[in-house]
N, C-alpha and C positions, 0 to 999 in steps of 0.2 A: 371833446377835444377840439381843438381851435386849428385850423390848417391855414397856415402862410398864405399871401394872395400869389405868393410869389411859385406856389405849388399848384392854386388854381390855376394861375396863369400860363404857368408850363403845361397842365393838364389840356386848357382850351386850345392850345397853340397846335400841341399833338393833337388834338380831333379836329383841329383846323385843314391841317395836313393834310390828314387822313381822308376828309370829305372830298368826295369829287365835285369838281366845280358845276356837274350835272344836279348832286344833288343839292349843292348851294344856291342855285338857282332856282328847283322848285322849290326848297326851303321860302326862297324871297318874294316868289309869287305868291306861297300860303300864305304865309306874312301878311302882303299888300292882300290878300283877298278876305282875311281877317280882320285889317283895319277897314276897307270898303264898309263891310260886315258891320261894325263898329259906330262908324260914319254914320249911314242910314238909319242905325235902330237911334241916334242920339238925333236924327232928322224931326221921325219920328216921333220921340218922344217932347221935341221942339216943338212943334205943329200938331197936335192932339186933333183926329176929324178929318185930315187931311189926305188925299186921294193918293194909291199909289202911285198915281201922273204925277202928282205936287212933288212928291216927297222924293220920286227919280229925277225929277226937274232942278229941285234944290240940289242935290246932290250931284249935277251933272252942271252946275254952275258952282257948287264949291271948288268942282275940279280944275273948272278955267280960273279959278284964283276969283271969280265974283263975290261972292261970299265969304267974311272973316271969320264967319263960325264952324 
C-alpha cells in the first residue's frame, strides 16, 4: 500500500510536536557526532599510513573551512 506524503507529513509534523526540544537537541548533537565520525574514517581512508596526529590535524582543518574535501 502506498501512503500519501501528505500522510507522512502530518505524521512527522505530530512527532515534531511531540519531541522536546531537549531531545531534538541531543538528536542534533548525535547527528554532528555521527557525521564527525563519518569525516574521519573518509580522512582516513584519504591518507592510507597516516598517523592519528595527521588525520586529527586534517580534520581539524576541514573544520576551519581549510580543506575542500
Amino acid at each position: 500500500m502506498i501512503v500519501p506524503m501528505d500522510a507522512i507529513e502530518k505524521n512527522n509534523l505530530e512527532n515534531d510536536i511531540k519531541t522536546s526540544p531537549e531531545t531534538k537537541l541531543l538528536q542534533a548533537i548525535q547527528l554532528m557526532a555521527s557525521g564527525f565520525q563519518l569525516k574521519r574514517a573518509a580522512l582516513t581512508q584519504r591518507t592510507p599510513g597516516a598517523s592519528d596526529e595527521e588525520v586529527e590535524a586534517a580534520f581539524l582543518a576541514w573544520l576551519r573551512g581549510e580543506d575542500d574535501n
